[in-house]
C-alpha positions in Angstrom: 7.9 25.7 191.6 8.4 29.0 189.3 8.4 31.3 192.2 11.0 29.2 194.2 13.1 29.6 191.5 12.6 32.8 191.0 13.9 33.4 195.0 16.5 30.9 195.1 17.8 33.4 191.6 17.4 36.7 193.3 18.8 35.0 196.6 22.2 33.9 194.8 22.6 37.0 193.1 21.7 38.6 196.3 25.3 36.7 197.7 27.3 37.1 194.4 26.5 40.6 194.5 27.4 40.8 198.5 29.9 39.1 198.4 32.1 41.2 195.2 30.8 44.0 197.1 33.4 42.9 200.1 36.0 41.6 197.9 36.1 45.2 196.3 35.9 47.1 199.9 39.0 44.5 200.6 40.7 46.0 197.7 40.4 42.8 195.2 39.1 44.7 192.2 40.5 42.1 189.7 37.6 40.1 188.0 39.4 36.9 188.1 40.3 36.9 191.8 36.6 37.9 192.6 35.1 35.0 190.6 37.6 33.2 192.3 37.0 34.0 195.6 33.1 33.6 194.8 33.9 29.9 194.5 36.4 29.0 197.2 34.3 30.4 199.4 31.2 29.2 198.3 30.4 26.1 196.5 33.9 24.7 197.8 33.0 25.4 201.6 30.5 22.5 200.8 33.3 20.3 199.7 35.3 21.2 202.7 31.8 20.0 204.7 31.9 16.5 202.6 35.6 16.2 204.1 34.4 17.0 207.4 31.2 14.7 207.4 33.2 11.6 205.8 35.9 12.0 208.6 38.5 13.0 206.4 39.1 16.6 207.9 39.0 17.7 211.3 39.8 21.4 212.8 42.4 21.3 215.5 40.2 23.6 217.8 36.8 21.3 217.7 37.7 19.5 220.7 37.6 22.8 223.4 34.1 23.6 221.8 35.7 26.9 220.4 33.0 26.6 217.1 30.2 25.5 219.3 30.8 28.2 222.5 32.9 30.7 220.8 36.5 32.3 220.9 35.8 33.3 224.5 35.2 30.5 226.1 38.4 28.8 224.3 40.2 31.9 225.1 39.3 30.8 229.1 38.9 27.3 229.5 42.3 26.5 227.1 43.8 29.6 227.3 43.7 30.4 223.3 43.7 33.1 221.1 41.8 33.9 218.4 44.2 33.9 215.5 45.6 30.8 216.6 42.0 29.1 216.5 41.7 30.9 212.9 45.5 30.0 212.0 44.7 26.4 212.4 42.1 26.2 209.8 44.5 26.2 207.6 47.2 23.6 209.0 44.1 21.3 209.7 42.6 22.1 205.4 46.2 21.1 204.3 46.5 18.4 206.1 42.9 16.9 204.5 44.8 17.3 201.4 42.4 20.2 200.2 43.9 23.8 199.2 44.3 25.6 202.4 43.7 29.4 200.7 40.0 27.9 200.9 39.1 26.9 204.6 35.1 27.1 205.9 33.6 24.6 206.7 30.4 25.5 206.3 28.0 26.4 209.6 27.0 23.0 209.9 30.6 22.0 209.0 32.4 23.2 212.1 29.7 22.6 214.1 29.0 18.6 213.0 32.9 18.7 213.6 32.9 19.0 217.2 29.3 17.5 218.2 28.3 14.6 215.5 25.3 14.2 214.6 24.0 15.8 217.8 24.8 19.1 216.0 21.2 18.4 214.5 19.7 19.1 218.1 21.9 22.0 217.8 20.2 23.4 214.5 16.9 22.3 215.3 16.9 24.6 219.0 18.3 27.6 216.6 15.5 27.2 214.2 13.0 27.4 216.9 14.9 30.7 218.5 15.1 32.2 215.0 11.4 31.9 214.4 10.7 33.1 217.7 12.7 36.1 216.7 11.0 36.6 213.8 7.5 36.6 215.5 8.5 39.4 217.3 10.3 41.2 214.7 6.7 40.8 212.5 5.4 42.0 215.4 7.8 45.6 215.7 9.1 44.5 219.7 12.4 45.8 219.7 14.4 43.3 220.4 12.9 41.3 217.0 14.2 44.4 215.2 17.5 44.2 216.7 18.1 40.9 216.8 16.7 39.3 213.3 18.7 41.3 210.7 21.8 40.0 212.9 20.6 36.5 212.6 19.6 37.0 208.9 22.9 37.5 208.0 23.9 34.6 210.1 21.7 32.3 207.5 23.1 34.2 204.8 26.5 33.2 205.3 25.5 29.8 206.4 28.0 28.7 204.2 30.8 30.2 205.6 31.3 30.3 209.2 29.3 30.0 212.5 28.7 34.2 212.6 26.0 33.5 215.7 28.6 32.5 218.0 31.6 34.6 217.0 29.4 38.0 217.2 26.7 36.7 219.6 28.5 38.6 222.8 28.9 41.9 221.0 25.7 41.6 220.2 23.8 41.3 223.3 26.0 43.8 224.7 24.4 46.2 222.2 21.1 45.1 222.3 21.5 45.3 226.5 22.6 48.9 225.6 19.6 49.8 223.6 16.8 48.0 225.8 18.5 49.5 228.6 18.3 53.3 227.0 14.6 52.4 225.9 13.6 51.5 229.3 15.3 54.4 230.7 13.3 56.9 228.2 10.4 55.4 229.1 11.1 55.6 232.3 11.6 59.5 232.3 8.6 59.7 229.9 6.3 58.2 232.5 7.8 60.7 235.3 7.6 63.3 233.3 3.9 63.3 232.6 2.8 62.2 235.8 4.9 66.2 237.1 2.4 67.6 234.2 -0.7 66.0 236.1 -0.1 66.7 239.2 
């Protein structure tokens, strides 16, 4: 019990601290604003999920499966853009009759928005990849050491936005990048030695 508090302390300092650090890098150095901001966008993204789980709120883009697919496959299928997915967060806040300066959902929030209650399915498939991750970033394979910090701070901001789905294609893309250039090394490695024994 002692040593779960103890984490669940150091873990929300840990997200205070982060997240003054960004409000500061965004310029906000007033105190005020920054405690402010630490609230709107945390405990109040939970209220913004109440809203969404008693039906009250609803974002105008959960329908083409933009939080559950990503941008791009919006961007395709219904031939959107990005800011106008973001821009309607706050049309469809305001119109919940909750301050629209304020407007995540939570993860779970946009998610539960577009699926119901099969968004549970959802989370419970992520879990599994996550620990899978984790198994083989215990165990040093280089796609666990790629991958987990990036999922980390996925969880991290769980109560802010859905992060694994709006940076999940850059991501590959780099991790494709770096397996690719590992293999490759290896590759010449291998060649290499086997000119030295011949």
């Amino acid at each position: 019990g002692l040593i779960s508090l103890r984490y669940l302390m150091v873990f929300s300092f840990m997200l205070i601290a982060i997240f003054s650090v960004f409000a500061m890098t965004r310029g906000n150095t007033d105190i005020d604003q920054i405690v402010a901001s630490i609230l709107g966008y945390g405990p109040v993204s939970f209220n913004r999920l109440a809203s969404i789980l008693a039906g009250k709120m609803h974002y105008e883009y959960s329908p083409t499966m933009a939080y559950i697919l990503g941008n791009g496959f919006s961007n395709i299928v219904f031939e959107t853009e990005n800011w106008q997915i973001w821009a309607s967060e706050f049309s469809s806040t305001l119109q919940a009759g909750l301050n629209d300066n304020y407007i995540w959902g939570t993860m779970y929030g946009y998610l539960f928005d577009g699926l119901g209650f099969l968004s549970i399915i959802y989370f419970v498939l992520f879990g599994v990849f996550i620990g899978g991750v984790w198994k083989g970033f215990c165990r040093g394979s280089l796609f666990g050491l790629i991958f987990y910090p990036f999922l980390f701070f996925c969880l991290l901001f769980f109560f802010g936005t859905n992060y694994f789905i709006s940076y999940l294609p850059f991501y590959l893309k780099v991790i494709v990048l770096i397996v690719s250039y590992e293999v490759l090394i290896k590759s010449l490695g291998s060649r290499i030695v086997r000119v030295k024994n011949v």
